[in-house]
Kinemage of the C-alpha trace (Angstrom):
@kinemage 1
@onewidth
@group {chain A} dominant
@subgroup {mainchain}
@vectorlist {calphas} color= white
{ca unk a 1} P 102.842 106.424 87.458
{ca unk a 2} L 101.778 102.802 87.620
{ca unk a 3} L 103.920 100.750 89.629
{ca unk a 4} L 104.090 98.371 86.489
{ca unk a 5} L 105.052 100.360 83.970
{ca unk a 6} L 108.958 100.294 83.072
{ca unk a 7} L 108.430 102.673 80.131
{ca unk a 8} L 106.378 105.349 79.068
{ca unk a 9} L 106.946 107.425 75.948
{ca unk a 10} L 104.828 110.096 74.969
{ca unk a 11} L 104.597 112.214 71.654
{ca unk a 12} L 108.553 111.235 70.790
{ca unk a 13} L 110.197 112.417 68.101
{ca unk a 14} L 114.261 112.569 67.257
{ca unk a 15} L 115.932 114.691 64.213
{ca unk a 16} L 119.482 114.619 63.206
{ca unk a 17} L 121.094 117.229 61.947
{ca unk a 18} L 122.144 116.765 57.810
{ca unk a 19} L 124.251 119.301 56.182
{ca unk a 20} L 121.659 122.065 56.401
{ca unk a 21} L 118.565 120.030 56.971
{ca unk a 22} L 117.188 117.344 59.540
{ca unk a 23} L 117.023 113.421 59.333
{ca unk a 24} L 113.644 112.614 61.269
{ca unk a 25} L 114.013 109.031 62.705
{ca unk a 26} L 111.322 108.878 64.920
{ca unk a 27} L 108.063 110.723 64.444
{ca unk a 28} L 105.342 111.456 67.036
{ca unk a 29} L 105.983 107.687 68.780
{ca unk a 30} L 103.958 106.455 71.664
{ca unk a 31} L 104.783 103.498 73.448
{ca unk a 32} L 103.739 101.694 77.100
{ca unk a 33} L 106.075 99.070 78.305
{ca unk a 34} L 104.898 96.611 81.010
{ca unk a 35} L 106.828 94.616 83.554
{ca unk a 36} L 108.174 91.426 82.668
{ca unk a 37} L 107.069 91.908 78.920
{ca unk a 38} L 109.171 90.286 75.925
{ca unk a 39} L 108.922 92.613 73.319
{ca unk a 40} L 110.763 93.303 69.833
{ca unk a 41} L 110.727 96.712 68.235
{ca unk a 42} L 111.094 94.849 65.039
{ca unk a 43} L 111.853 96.862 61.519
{ca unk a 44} L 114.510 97.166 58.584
{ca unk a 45} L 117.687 98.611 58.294
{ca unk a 46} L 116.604 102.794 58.790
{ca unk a 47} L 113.308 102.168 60.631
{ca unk a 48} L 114.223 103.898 64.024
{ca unk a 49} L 114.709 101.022 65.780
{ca unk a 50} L 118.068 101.423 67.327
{ca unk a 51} L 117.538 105.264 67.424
{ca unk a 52} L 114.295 104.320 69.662
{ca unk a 53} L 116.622 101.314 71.978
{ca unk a 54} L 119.248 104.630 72.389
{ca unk a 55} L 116.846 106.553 74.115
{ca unk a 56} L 114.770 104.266 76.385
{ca unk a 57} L 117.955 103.582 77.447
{ca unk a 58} L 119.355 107.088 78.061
{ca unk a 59} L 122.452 106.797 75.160
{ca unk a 60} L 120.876 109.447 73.112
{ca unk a 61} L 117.745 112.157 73.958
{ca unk a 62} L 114.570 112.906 71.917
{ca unk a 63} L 114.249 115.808 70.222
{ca unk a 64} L 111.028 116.511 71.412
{ca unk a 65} L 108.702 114.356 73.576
{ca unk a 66} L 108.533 112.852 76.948
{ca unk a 67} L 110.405 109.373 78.036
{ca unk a 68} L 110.043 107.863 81.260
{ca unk a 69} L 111.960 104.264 81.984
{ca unk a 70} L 111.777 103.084 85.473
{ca unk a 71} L 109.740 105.828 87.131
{ca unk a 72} L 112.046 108.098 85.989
{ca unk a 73} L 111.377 111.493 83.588
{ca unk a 74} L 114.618 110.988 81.298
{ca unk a 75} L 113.943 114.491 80.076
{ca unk a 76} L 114.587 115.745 83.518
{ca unk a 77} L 117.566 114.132 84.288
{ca unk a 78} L 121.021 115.013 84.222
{ca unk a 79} L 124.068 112.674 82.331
{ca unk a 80} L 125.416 111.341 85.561
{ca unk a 81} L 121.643 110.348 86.853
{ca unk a 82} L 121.286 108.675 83.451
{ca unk a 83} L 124.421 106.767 83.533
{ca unk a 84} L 123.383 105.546 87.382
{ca unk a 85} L 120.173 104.330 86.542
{ca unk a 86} L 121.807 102.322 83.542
{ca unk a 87} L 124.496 100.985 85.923
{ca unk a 88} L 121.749 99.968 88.894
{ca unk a 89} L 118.657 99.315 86.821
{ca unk a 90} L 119.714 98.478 83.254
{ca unk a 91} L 121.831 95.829 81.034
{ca unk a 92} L 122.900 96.089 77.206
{ca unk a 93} L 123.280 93.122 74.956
{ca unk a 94} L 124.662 94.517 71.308
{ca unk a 95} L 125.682 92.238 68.216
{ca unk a 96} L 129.376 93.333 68.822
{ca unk a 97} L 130.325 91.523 72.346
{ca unk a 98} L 132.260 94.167 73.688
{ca unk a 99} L 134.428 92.287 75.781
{ca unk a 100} L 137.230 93.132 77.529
{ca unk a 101} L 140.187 91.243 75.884
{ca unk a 102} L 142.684 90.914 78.159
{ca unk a 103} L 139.667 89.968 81.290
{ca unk a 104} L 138.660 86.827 81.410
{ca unk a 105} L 135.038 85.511 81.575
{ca unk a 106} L 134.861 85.649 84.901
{ca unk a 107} L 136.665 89.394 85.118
{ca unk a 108} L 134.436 90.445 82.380
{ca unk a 109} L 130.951 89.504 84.411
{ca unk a 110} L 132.297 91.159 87.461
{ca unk a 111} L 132.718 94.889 86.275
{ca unk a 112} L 128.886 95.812 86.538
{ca unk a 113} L 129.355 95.086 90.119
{ca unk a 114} L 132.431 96.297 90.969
{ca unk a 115} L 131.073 99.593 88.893
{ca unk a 116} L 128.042 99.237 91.534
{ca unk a 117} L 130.531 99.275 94.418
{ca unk a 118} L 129.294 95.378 95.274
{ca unk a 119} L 131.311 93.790 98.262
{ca unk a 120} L 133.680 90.780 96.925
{ca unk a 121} L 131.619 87.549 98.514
{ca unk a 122} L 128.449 88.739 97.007
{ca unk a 123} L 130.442 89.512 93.397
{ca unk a 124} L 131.690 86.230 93.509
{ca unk a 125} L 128.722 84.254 93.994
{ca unk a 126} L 126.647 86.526 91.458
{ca unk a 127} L 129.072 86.407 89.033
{ca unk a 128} L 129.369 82.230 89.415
{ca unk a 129} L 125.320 82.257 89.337
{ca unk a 130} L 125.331 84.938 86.050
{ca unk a 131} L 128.104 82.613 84.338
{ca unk a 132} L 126.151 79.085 85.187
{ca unk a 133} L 122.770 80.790 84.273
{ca unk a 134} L 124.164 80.923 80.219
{ca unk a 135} L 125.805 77.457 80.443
{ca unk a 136} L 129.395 78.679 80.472
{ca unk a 137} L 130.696 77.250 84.308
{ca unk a 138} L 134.071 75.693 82.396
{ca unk a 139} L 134.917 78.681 80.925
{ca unk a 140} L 135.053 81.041 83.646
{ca unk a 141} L 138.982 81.701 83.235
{ca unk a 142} L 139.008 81.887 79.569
{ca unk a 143} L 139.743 85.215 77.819
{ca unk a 144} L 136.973 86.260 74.704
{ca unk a 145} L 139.947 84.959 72.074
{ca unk a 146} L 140.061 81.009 73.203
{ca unk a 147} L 135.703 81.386 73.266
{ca unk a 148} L 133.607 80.847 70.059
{ca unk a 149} L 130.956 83.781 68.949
{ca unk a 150} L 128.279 81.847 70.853
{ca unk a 151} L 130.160 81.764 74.303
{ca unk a 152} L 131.153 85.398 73.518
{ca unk a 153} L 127.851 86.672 73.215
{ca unk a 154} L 126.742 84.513 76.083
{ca unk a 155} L 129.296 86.206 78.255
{ca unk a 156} L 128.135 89.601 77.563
{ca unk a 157} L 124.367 88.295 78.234
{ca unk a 158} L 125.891 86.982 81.677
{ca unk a 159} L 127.645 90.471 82.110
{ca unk a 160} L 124.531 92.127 81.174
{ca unk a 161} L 122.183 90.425 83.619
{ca unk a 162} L 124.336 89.705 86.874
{ca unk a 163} L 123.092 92.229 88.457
{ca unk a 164} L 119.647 91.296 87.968
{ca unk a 165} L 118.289 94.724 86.104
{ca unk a 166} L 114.810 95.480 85.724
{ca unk a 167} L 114.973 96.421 82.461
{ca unk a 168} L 117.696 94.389 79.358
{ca unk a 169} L 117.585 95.989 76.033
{ca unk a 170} L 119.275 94.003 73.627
{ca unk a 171} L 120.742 95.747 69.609
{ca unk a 172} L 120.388 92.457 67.459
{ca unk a 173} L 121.692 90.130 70.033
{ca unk a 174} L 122.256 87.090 67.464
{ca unk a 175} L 123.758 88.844 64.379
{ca unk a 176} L 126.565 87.359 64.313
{ca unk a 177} L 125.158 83.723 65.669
{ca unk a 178} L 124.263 80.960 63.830
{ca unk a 179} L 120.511 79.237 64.314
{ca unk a 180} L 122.000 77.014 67.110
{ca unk a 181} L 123.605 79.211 68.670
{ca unk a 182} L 120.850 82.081 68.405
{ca unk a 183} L 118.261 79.534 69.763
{ca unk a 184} L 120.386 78.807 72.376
{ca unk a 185} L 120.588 82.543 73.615
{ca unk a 186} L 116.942 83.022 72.990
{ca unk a 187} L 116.437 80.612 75.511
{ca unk a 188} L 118.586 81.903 77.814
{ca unk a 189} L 116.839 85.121 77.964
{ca unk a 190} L 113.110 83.329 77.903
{ca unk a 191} L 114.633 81.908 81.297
{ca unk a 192} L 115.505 85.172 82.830
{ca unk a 193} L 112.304 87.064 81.957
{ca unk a 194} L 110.232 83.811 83.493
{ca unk a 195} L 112.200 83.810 86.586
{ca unk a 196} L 113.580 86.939 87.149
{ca unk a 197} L 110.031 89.158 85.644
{ca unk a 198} L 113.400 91.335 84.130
{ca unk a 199} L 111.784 93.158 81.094
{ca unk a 200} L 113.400 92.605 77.543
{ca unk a 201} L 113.394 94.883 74.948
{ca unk a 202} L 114.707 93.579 71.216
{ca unk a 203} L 115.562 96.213 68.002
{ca unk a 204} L 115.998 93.393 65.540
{ca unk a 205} L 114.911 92.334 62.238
{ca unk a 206} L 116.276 88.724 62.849
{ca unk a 207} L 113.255 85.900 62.396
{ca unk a 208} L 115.095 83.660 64.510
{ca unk a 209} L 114.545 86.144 67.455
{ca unk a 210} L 111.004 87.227 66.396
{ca unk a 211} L 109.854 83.259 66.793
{ca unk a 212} L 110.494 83.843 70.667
{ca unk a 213} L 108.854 87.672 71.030
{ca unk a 214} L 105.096 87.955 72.949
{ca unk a 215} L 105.089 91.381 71.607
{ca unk a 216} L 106.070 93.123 68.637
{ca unk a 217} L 105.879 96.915 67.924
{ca unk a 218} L 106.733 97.182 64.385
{ca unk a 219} L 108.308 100.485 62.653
{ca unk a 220} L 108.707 101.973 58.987
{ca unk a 221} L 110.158 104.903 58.385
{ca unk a 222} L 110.533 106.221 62.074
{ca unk a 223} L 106.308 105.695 63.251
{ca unk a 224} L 104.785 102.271 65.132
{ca unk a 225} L 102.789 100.951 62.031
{ca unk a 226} L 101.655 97.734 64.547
{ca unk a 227} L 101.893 97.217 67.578
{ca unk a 228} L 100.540 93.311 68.058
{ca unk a 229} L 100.071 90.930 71.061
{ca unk a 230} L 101.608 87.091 70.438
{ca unk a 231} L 99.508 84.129 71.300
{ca unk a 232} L 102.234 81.146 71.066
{ca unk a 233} L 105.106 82.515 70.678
{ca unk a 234} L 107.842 79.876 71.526
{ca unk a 235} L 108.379 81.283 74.711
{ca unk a 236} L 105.750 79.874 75.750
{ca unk a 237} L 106.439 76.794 74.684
C-alpha cells in the first residue's frame, strides 16, 4: 500500500437487519483517502454517511467489502486491535460533546493519554498545548457545566487531537453551534490539518462546514453520486 494513503475502501457494502428483511446503507462504495486531505462525506439525513464514518473508523464492520485505514486490513483485525489503533492513531469529534462531567477541561483532555499509558510531564505539556491550540488556556479547571456549547465542543476537539492522530473523523461537529461559534471550530481544525498534515474526515450536511471542505464525496441513498475536488475553499483562504 502507498505510504500516503490513510484509507482505502474497496467494493463496500453494509445491510441491517429489518424484521425479516435488510436495510442496505451503503452499496458497492469505493473510496481513496489521502494524507493530510480535508474531506466531507456530505449527504442528508439516511444517506450512509455516518454508517460510512462508523466503519473507517472501526465502530461498526461492512457487510461485505474490504476497508483499510492506516495500513491496516480492518477486515482482518480483531476488536481489541481495532480499539488500539483508534486509541494510538485516531480521534472522534461527534455533535454530542461527550464530556466527562464531573472532569474538568483539563482532566477531560488528558484521558487519551493516560488511556495510551503517556508518562505525566509529557501529558501535561500536551494537554496545555491541545487546550491553548482551541483557545481555551483560562478554562483549563472548569467542568463542561460552567462552559458554553462552543467551549464544550472545543474541549472535545482538544481531547480528540492531543495526541496528535493521523487520522480525526468528525459526526456533524457544529450541530449544535451557532455560525460564530462553528466558524470558529472550523478554523481550528483548518489549523491542525495545515500544521499537523492530520487527515479530517466530515459526515455532515451543515453548509457552514462545507464552505471550509477541499473535498467532498457526496452520497444518496447509500452510493458516492460525486466525488469533487475544491478550488477555494476557505481553507485556503
Amino acid at each position: 500500500m502507498e505510504q500516503n494513503i490513510v484509507i482505502k475502501i474497496k467494493n463496500l457494502t453494509k445491510r441491517f437487519p429489518v424484521g425479516g428483511d435488510y436495510f442496505t446503507a451503503l452499496q458497492d462504495v469505493d473510496l481513496t483517502l489521502n494524507e493530510g486531505e480535508f474531506t466531507g462525506l456530505v449527504g442528508p439525513s439516511g444517506s450512509g454517511k455516518t454508517t460510512l464514518l462508523n466503519i473507517i473508523g472501526g465502530l461498526d464492520s461492512p457487510s461485505k467489502g474490504q476497508v483499510s485505514v492506516l495500513a491496516q486490513a480492518l477486515n482482518d483485525t480483531t476488536h481489541k486491535e481495532r480499539a488500539q489503533l483508534r486509541r494510538e492513531n485516531m480521534g472522534f469529534i461527534f455533535q454530542s460533546y461527550n464530556l466527562l462531567p464531573v472532569y474538568t477541561v483539563f482532566e477531560n483532555v488528558e484521558l487519551p493519554l493516560i488511556l495510551n499509558k503517556i508518562d505525566s510531564q509529557e501529558r501535561r505539556q500536551k494537554v496545555a498545548q491541545a487546550i491553548e491550540w482551541v483557545g481555551l488556556s483560562d478554562k483549563t479547571n472548569s467542568r463542561p457545566a460552567m462552559l458554553s456549547g462552543g467551549e464544550c465542543q472545543r474541549t472535545a476537539i482538544a481531547r480528540a487531537i492531543v495526541h496528535q492522530p493521523a487520522l480525526v473523523l468528525a459526526d456533524e461537529p457544529t450541530a449544535n453551534l451557532d455560525a460564530e461559534n462553528s466558524h470558529h471550530i472550523m478554523k481550528i481544525m483548518v489549523q491542525l490539518n495545515q500544521e499537523l498534515s492530520t487527515s479530517f474526515v466530515f459526515a455532515t450536511h451543515d453548509e457552514k462546514i462545507m464552505a471550509y471542505l477541499r473535498r467532498i464525496i457526496h452520497l444518496n441513498d447509500g452510493q458516492i453520486t460525486k466525488d469533487e475536488k475544491i478550488d477555494n475553499p476557505k481553507s485556503a483562504a
